[in-house]
C-alpha positions in Angstrom: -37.7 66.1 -47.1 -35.9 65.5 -43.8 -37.4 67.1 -40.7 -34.2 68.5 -39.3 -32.4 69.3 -35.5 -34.9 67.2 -33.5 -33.3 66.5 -30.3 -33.6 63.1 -29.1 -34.4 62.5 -25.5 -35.3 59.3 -23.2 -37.4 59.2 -20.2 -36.1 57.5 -17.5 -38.4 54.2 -18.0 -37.1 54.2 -21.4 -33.5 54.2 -20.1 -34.4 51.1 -17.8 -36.2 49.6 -20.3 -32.6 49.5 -22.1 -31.1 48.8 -19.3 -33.1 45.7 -18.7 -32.5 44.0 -22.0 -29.4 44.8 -22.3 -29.4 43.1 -19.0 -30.6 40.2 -19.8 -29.1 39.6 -22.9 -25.8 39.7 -21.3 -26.5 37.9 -17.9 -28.7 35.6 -17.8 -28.2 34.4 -21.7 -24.1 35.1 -21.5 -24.4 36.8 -24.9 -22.2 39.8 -24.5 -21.8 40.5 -28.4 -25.6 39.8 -28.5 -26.6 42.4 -26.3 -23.7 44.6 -28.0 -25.3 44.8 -31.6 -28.7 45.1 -30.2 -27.8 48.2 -28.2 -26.1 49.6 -30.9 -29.3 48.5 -33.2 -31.9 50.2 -31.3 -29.9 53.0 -30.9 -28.9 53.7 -34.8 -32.7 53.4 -35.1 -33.6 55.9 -32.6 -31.2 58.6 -33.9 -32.7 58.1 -37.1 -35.5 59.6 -35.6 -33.6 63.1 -35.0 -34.3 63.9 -39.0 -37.6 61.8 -39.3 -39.6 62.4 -36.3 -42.6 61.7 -38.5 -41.4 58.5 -40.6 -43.3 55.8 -38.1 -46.8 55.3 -37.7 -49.2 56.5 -35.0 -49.9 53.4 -32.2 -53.1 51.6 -33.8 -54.6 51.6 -30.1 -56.6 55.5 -30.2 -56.5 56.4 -26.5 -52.5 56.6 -26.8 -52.9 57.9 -30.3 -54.9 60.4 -29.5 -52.0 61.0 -27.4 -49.6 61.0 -30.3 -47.7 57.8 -29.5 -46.1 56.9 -32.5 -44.1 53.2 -32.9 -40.7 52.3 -34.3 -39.9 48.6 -34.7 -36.6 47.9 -34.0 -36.4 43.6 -34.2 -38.5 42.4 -31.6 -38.9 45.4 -29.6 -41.1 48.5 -30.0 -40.2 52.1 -29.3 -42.5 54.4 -28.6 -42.4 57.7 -28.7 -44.1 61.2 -29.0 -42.9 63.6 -31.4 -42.9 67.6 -29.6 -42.8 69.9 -32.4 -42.4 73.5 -30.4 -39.4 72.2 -29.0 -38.3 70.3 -31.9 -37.7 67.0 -29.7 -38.2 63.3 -29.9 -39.3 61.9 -26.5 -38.6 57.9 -26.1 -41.3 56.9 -23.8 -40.9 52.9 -23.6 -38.8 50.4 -25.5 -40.9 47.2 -25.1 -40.6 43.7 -25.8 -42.9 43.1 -29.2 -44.8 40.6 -27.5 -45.4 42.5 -24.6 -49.2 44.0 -23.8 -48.5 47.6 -24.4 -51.7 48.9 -24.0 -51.4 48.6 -20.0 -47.7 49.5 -19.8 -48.4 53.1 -21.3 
């Protein structure tokens, strides 16, 4: 059953993080349409989120699961994210790079 009305919000690193690939993407590999569809990927998957909060696992690293981190994998990059369930919000902490060590980035 779908967990519905959860707001979606980004924190501001999340927002660079975004900003950064899409920068990139479209500057320094001249990929315009590239950077395009993965915007528009990682964001269909996010909003997802608003009526499944709960649908991706915890982080398998327990100091930032014990935190509640939870991980969607979107491609090659991972968002993370905490689900608030008295306000019924979906916080994007980080959108990372899959290969990326985010154990000392969180």
């Amino acid at each position: 059953m779908a967990e519905h009305n959860y707001r979606v919000k980004f924190t501001p690193k999340a927002e660079e993080d975004l900003d950064e690939f899409y920068g990139y993407i479209l500057g320094t590999l001249s990929a315009a349409l590239a950077a395009d569809k993965l915007m528009d990927h990682i964001e269909a998957a996010i909003m997802r989120l608003k009526e499944y909060p709960f649908s991706c696992q915890y982080v398998l690293d327990e100091p930032l699961k014990a935190r509640g981190y939870r991980k969607l994998i979107v491609d090659n990059y991972l968002v993370f994210y905490l689900v608030e369930e008295l306000d019924k919000e979906v916080v994007i902490m980080r959108i990372l790079y899959g290969a990326t060590n985010y154990q000392d980035i969180l």
